[in-house]
C-alpha positions in Angstrom: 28.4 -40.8 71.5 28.7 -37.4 70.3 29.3 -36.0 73.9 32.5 -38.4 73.5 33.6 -37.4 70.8 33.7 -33.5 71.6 35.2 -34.3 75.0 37.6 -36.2 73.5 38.1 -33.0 70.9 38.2 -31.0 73.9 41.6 -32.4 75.1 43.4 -32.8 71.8 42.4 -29.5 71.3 44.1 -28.3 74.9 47.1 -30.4 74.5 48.2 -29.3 71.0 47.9 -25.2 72.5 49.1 -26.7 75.7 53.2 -25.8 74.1 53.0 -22.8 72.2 53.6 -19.3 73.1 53.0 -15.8 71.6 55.1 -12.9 72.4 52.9 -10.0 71.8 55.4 -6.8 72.1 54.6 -3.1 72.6 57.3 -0.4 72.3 57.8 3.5 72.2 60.9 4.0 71.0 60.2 5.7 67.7 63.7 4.4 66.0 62.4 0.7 66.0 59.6 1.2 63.3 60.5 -0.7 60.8 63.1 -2.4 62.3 63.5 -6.7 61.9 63.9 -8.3 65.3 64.7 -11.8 65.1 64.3 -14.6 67.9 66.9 -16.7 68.6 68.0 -20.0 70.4 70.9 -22.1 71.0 70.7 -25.1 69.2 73.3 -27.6 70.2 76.2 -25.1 70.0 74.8 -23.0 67.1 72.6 -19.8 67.6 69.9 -20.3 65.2 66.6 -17.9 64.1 63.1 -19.6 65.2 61.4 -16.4 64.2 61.5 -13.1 62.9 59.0 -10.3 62.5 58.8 -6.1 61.3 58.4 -3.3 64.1 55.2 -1.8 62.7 53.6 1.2 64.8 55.2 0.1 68.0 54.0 -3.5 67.4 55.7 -6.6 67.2 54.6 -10.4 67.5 56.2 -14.0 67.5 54.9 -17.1 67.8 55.3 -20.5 67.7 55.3 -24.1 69.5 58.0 -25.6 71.8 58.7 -29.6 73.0 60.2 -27.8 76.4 61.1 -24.4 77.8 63.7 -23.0 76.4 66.0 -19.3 76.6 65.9 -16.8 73.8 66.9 -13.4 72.9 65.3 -11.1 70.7 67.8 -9.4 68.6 68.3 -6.6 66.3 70.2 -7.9 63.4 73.6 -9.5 65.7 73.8 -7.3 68.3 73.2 -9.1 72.2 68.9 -8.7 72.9 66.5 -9.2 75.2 66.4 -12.5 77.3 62.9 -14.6 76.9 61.7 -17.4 78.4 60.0 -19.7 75.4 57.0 -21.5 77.7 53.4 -21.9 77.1 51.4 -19.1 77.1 51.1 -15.4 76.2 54.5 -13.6 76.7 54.1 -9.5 76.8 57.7 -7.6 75.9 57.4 -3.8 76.8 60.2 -1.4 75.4 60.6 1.9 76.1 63.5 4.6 76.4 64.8 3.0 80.0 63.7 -0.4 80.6 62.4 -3.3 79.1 60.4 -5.8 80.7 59.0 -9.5 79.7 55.5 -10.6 81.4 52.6 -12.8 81.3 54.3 -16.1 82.2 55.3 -17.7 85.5 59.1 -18.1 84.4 59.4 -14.8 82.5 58.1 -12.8 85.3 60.7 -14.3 87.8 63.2 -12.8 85.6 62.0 -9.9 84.9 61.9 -9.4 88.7 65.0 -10.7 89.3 66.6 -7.9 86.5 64.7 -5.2 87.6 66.4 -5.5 91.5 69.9 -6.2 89.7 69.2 -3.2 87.4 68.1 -1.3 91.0 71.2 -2.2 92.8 73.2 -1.3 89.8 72.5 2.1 89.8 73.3 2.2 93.9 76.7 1.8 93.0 76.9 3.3 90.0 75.3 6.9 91.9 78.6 6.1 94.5 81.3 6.9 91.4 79.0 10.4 90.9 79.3 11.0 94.9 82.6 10.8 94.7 83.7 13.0 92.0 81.2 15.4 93.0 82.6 15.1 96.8 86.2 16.3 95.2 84.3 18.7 93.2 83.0 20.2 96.6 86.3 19.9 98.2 85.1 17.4 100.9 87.2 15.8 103.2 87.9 12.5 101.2 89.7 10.2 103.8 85.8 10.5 105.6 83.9 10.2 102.0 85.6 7.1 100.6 85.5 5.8 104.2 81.5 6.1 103.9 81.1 5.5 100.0 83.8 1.9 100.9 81.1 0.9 103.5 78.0 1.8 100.9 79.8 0.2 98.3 80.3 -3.3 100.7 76.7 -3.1 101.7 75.5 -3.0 98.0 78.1 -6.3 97.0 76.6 -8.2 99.7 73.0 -7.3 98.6 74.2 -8.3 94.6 75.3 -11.6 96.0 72.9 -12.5 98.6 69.9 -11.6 95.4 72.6 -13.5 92.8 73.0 -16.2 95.0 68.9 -17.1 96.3 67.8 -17.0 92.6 70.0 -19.5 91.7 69.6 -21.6 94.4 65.3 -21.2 94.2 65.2 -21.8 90.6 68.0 -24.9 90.5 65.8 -27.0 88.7 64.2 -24.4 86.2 65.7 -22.9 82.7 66.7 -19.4 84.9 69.7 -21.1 87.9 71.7 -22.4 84.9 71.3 -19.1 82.8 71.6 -16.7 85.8 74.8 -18.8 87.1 76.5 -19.2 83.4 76.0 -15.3 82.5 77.6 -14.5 86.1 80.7 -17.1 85.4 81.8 -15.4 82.3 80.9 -11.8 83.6 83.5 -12.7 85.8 86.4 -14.8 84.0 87.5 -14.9 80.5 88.4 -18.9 80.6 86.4 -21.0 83.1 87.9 -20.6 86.6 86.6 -21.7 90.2 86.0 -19.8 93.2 84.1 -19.9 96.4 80.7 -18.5 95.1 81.1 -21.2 92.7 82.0 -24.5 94.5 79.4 -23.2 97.3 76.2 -23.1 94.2 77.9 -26.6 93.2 77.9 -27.8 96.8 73.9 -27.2 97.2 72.9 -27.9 93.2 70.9 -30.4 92.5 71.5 -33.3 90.4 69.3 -31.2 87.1 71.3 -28.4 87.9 75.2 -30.3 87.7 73.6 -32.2 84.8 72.6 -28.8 83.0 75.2 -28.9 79.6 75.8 -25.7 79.9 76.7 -26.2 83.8 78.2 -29.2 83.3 80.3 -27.7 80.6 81.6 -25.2 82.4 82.2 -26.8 85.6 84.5 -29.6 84.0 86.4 -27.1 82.1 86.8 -25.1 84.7 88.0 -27.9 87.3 90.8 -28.7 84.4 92.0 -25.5 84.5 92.5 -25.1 88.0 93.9 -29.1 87.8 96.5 -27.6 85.3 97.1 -24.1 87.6 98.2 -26.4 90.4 100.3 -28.6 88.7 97.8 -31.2 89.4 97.6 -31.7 85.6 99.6 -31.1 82.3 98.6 -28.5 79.9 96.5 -30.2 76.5 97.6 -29.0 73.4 94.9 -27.5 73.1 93.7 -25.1 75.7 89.8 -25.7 77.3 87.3 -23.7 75.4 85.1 -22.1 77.2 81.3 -23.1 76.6 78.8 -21.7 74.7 76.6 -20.4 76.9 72.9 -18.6 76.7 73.8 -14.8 75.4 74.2 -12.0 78.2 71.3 -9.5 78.4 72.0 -6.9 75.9 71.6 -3.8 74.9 69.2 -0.8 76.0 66.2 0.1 73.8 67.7 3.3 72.9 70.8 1.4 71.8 69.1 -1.6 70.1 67.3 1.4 67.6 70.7 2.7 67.1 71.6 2.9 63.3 73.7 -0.3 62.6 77.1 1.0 62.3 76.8 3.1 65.8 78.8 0.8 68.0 76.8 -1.3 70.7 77.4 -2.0 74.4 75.7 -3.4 76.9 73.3 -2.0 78.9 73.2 -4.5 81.7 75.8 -5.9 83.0 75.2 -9.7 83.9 74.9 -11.1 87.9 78.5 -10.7 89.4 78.6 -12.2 92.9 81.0 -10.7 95.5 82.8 -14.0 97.2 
């Protein structure tokens, strides 16, 4: 009888920790003692605290139970933070003067993976604008340096897209396809808008993936305004609003220990697909 009972203990006892998460975080950056970070979801259409917590020493922690897995961002007071997948287990956020990475669950480590190659690529075309001015610094020829930095630059976009493109696809039915696709959607249009990267994702989605709300959102809105661009449709009184979408990533750790009246940007700039 007793055997019973503590087996049947056992699994209580693994099912209530089987949905709750801790993210454990470690950072150098001296300017972020003593700082409040706050965790944040959407909630409907409404970014709401779940958490909050006090750098202390290069420490932080938050924790807490979930009924499925859900994006978050870490934030310093309102400016755009650090993307997190909430799932089951123990999450690990490392910031330092460059980089910040999110570890220690399946999900979280995709994306982390995934931001780290973007970040990579990035910087490839980013070192192109420093060629080139230091090219015209040299005096180079510069009919043959944009000629070469044109093709670089080409190679790089198709790289972006093809990485862009098979992480949305391989993680369709997953929390990241749907955040990965709306963050590159609004990187790339102020109102939602169509174009071929975009009807081709649609063409191979799956049903969870068209069904997403934020998706789904988007998509409709987007296939009204191009309804009301063709004269396929009349304008409302009212034009579409575009979704509320899972925040962009945000800001460098350097910048997220800026004092609070230094002006923010954003250190990442979201997925933006070449057609």
């Amino acid at each position: 009888m007793n055997k019973v009972l503590y087996a049947v203990i056992s699994i209580l006892t693994l099912t209530s920790c089987a949905n709750t998460y801790t993210i454990a975080g470690l950072s150098n950056v001296s300017m972020l003692d003593g700082q409040k970070l706050y965790l944040k979801v959407y909630k409907d259409t409404v970014l709401k605290n779940v958490d909050s917590c006090d750098v202390v020493h290069g420490q932080f922690q938050f924790q807490g139970s979930i009924d499925s897995v859900r994006m978050a961002n870490i934030f310093i007071d309102d400016n755009v933070g650090l993307p997190v997948v909430l799932e089951s287990g123990e999450i690990l956020v490392k910031i330092d003067n460059t980089q910040e990475t999110v570890t220690g669950t399946p999900l979280n480590d995709k994306l982390t993976k995934f931001r780290e190659q973007f970040t990579q690529l990035m910087n490839q075309s980013m070192d192109l604008v420093h060629r080139h001015d230091q090219a015209i610094m040299n005096g180079k020829d510069m009919t043959v340096v944009n000629a070469k930095l044109a093709a670089e630059d080409a190679a790089i976009n198709q790289k972006m897209d093809k990485l862009v493109t098979m992480f949305v696809t391989d993680n369709f039915d997953n929390i990241l396809g749907p955040y990965v696709f709306i963050n590159t959607c609004l990187s790339r249009y102020e109102v939602p808008m169509l174009d071929a990267w975009i009807e081709d994702i649609m063409s191979k989605a799956t049903d969870k993936f068209k069904n997403d709300i934020h998706v789904k959102e988007y998509y409709e809105a987007a296939q009204q305004n191009q309804n009301i661009m063709n004269g396929l449709q009349e304008q409302p009184h009212q034009a579409p609003v575009s979704p509320v979408a899972p925040p962009m990533d945000g800001p460098t750790p350097n910048q997220m220990a800026a004092p609070q009246d230094a002006p923010q940007n954003s250190a990442e700039q979201t997925p933006v697909p070449t057609e």
